[in-house]
Every structure is written in structure tokens, then in C-alpha cells.
Z-matrix of the N, CA and C atoms (Angstrom, degrees):
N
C 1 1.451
C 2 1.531 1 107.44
N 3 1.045 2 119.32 1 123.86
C 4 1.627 3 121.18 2 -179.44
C 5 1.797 4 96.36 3 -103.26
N 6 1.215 5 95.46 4 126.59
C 7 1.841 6 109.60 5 -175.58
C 8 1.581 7 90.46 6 -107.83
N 9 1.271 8 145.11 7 -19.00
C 10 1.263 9 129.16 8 166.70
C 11 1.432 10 124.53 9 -37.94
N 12 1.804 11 115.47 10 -55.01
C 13 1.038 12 110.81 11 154.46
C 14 1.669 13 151.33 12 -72.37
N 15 0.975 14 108.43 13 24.31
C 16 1.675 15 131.89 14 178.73
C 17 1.450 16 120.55 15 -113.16
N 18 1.387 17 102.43 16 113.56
C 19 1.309 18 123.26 17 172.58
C 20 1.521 19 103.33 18 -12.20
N 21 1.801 20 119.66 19 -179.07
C 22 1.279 21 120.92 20 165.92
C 23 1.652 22 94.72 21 -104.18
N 24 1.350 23 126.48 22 -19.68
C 25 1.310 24 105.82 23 177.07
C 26 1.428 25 123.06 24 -82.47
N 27 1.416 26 123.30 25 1.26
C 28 1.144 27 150.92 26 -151.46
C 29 1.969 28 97.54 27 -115.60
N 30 1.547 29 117.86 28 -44.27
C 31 1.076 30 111.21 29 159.61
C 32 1.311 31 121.66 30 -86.36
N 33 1.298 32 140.40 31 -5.04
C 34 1.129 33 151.92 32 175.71
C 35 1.764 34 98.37 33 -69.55
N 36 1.251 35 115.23 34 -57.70
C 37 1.553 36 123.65 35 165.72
C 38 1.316 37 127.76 36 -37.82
N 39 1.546 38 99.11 37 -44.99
C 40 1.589 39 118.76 38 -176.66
C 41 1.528 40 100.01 39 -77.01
N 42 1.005 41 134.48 40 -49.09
C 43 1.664 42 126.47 41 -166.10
C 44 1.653 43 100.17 42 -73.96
N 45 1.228 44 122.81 43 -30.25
C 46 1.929 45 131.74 44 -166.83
C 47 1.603 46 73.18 45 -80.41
N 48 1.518 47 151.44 46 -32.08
C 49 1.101 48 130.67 47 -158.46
C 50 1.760 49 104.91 48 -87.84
N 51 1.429 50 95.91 49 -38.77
C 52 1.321 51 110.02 50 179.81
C 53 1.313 52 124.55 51 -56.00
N 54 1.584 53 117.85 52 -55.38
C 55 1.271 54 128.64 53 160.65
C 56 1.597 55 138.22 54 -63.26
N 57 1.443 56 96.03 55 -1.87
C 58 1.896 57 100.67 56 163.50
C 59 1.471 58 90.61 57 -86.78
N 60 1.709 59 105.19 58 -76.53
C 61 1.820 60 99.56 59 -178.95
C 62 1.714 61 119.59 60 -29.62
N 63 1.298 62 134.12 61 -40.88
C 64 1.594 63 112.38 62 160.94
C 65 1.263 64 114.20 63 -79.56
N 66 1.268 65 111.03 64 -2.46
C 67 1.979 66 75.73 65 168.57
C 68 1.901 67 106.74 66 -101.65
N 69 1.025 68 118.82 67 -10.20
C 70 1.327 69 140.91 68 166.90
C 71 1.573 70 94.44 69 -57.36
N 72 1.232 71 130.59 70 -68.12
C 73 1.719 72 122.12 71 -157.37
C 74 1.770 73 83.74 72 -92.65
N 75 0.625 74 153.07 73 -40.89
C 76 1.654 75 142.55 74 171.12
C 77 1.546 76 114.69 75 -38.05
N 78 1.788 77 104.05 76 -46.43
C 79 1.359 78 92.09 77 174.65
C 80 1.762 79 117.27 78 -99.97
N 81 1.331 80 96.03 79 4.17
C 82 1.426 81 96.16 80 146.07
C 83 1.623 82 147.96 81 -55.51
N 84 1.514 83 73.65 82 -47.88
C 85 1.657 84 95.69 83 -178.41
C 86 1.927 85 108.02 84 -71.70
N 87 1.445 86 96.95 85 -47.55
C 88 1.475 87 88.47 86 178.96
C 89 1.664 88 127.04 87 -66.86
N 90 1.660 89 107.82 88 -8.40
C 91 1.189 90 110.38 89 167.13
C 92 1.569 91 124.48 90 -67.19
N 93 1.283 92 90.22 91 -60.58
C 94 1.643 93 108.25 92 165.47
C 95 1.252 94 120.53 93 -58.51
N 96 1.449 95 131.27 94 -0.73
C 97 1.542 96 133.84 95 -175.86
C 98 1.734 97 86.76 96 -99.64
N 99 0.953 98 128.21 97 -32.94
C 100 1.541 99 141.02 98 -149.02
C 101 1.618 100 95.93 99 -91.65
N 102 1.379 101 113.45 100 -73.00
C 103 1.489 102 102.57 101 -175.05
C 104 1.577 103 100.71 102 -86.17
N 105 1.534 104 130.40 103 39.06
C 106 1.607 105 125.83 104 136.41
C 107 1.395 106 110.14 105 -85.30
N 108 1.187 107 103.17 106 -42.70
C 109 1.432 108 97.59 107 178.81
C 110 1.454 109 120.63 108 -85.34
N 111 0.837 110 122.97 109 -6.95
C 112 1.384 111 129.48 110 157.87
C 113 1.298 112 118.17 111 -45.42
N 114 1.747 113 112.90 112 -69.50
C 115 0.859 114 132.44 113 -156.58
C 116 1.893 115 95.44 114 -83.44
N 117 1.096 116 137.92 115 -31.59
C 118 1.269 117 132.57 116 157.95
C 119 1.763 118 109.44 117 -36.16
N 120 1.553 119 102.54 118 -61.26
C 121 1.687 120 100.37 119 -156.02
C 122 2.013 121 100.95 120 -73.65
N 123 1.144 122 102.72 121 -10.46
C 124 1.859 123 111.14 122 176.87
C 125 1.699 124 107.66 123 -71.07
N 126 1.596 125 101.60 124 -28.00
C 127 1.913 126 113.55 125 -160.42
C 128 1.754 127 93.57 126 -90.56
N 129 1.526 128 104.83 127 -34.36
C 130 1.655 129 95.26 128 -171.98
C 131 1.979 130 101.82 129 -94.48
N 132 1.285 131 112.08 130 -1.27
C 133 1.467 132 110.72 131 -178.32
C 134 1.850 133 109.29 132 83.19
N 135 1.457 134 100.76 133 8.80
C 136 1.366 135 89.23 134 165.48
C 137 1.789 136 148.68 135 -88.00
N 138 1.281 137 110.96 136 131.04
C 139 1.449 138 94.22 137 -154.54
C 140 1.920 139 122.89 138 -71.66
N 141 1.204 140 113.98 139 132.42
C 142 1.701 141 93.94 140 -149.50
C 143 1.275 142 116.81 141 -68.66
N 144 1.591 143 121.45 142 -18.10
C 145 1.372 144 101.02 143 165.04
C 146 1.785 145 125.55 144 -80.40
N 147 1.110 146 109.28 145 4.21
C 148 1.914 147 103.69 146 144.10
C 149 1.382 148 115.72 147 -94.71
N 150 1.011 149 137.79 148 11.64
C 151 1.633 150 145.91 149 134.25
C 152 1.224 151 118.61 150 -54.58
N 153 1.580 152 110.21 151 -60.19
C 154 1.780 153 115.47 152 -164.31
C 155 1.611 154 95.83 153 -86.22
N 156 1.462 155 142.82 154 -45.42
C 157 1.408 156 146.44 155 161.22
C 158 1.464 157 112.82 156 -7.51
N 159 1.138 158 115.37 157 115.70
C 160 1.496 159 112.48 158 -170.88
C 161 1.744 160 110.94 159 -108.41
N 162 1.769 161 88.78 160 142.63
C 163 1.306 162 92.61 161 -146.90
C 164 1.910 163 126.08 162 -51.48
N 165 1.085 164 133.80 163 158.92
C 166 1.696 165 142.96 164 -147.96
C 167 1.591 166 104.27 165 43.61
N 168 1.207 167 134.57 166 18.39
C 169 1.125 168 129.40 167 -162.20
C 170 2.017 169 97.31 168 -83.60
N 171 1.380 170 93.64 169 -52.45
C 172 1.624 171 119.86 170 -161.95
C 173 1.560 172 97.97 171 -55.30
N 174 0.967 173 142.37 172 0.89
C 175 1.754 174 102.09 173 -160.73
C 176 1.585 175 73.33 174 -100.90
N 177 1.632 176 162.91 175 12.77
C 178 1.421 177 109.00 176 135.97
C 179 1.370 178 95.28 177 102.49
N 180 1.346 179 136.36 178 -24.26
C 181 1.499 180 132.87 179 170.28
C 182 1.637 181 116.82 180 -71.33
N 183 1.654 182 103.01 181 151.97
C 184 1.401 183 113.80 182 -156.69
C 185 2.208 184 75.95 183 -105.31
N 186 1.104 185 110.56 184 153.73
C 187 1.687 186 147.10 185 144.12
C 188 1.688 187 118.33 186 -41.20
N 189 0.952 188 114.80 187 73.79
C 190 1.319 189 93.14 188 177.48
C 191 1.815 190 130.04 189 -55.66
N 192 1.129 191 105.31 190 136.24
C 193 1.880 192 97.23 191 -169.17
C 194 1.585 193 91.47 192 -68.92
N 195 1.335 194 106.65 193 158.19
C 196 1.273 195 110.66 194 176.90
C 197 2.306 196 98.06 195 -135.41
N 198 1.185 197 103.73 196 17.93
C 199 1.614 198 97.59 197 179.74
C 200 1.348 199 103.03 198 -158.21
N 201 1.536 200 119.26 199 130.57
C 202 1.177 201 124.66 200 171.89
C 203 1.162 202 126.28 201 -137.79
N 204 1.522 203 118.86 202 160.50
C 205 1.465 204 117.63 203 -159.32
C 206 1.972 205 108.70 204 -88.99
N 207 1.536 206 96.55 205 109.30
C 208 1.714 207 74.05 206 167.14
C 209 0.832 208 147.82 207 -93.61
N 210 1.380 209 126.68 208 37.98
C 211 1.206 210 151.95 209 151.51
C 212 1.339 211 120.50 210 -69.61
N 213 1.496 212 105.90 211 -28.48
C 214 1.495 213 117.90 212 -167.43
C 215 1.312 214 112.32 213 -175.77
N 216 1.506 215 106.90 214 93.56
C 217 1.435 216 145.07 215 -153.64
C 218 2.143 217 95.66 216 -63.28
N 219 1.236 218 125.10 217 -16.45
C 220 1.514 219 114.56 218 -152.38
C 221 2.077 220 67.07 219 -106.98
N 222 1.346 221 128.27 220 -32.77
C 223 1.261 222 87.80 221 -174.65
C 224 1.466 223 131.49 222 -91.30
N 225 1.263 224 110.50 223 165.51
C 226 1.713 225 93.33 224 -152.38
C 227 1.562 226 88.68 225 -158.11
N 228 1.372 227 107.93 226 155.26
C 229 2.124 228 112.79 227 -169.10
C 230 1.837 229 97.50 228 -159.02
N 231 1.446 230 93.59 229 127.71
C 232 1.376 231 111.54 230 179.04
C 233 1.037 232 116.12 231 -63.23
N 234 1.365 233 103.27 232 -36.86
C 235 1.746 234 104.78 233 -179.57
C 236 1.699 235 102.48 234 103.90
N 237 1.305 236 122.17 235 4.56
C 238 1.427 237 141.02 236 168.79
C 239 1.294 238 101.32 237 -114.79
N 240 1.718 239 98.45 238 137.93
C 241 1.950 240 113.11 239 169.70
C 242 1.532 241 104.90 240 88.55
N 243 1.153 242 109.42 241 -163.97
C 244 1.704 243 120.86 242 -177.42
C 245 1.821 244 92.54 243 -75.61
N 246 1.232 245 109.41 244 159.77
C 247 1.167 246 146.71 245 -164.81
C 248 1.656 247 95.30 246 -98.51
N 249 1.089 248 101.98 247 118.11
C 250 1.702 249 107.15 248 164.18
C 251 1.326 250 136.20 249 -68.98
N 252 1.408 251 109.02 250 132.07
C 253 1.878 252 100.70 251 -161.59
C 254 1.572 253 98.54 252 -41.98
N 255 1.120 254 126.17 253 -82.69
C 256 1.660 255 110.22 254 -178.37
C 257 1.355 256 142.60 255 -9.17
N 258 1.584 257 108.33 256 -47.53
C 259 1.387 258 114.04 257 156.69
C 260 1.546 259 126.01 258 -69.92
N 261 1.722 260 124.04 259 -27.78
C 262 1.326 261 132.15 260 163.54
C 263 1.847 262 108.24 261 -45.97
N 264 1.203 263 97.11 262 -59.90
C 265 1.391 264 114.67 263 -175.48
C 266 1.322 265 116.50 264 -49.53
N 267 1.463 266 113.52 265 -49.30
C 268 1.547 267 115.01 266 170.27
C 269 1.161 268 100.93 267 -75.45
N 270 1.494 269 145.07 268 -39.43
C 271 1.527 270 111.84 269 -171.77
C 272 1.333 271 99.43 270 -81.64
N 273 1.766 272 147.77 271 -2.81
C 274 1.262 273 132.80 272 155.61
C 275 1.144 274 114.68 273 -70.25
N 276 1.678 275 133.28 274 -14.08
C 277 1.318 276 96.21 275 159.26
C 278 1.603 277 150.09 276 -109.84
N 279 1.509 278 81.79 277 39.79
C 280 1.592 279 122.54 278 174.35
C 281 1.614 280 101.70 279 93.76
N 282 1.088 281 127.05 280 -2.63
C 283 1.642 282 136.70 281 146.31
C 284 1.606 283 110.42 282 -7.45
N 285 1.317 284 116.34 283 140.45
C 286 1.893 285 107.62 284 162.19
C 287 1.559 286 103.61 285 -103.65
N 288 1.192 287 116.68 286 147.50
C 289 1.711 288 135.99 287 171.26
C 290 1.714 289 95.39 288 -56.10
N 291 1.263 290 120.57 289 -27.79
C 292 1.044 291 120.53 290 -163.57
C 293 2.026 292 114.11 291 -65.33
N 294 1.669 293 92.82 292 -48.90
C 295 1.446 294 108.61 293 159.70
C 296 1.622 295 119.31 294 -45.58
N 297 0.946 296 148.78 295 -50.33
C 298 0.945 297 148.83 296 -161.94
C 299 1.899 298 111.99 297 -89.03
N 300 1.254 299 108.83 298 -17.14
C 301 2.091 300 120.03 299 160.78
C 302 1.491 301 98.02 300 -37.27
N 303 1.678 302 109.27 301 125.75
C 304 1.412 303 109.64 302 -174.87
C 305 2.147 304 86.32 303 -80.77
């Protein structure tokens, strides 16, 4: 295909043509990547959500909280993730995280 001779509105067409067709075979491909592997974890008897489970994810254990509010004994923070307004609050009012270790 020689694009030298083609308008710019004419390649402007051609690339809007181009870019449906890749996202068209992209989500092709990820279909067909999906039921290959599908059909793999069905042939070895594996069940697919211990396939898709990402790895140390699975063993299924809870966090123990290690900080709680005494103000209010049900709330409670692992000390993993965002910080709970309660705990913000006590370390704004110059409070240590340390106080609050069950």
C-alpha cells in the first residue's frame, strides 16, 4: 500500500481503521488466551479459581489487628492499608500509634 499518495483525510481514515481492527484482534486474542487456559486447567482437573489465585494469596488467613480504639473497643487496625480516621485523629492529636497496640 503506498500512503504517499493519500490524502491526510484519507490517512486519518486509515489509522481510525487501524485502531478499531487492534483493539478487535487484542480482544480476540485475550479471549482465546482465556478459554486455552481454561481448557488446560479442565484436562489436568484443576479447579480455576486455584489457577487465577495469586500466588501466597490462597492460604485463607485473617491479619491479626494489632491497634485499637479506646474509645471504641469493636474498632480495631492491623496496622496494614490506609489508616483509619480514628487512628488519623489520634495521631493528630499529637497521640503515639504506639498507645493504642492492643
Amino acid at each position: 500500500m503506498d500512503l504517499s499518495n493519500m490524502s491526510a483525510s484519507e490517512l486519518r481514515n486509515l489509522q481510525e481503521q487501524v485502531k478499531r481492527e487492534l483493539k478487535k484482534r487484542e480482544s480476540q486474542d485475550v479471549q482465546k488466551a482465556k478459554e486455552e487456559i481454561f481448557a488446560i486447567a479442565q484436562r489436568v482437573g484443576l479447579p480455576l479459581k486455584e489457577l487465577i489465585a495469586a500466588p501466597g494469596r490462597g492460604k485463607g488467613g485473617t491479619v491479626a489487628a494489632r491497634y485499637r480504639n479506646p474509645g471504641d473497643a469493636t474498632q480495631q487496625w492491623t496496622g496494614r492499608g490506609r489508616q483509619p480516621k480514628w487512628v488519623k485523629e489520634w495521631l493528630d492529636s499529637g497521640k503515639s500509634v504506639d498507645d493504642l497496640r492492643i
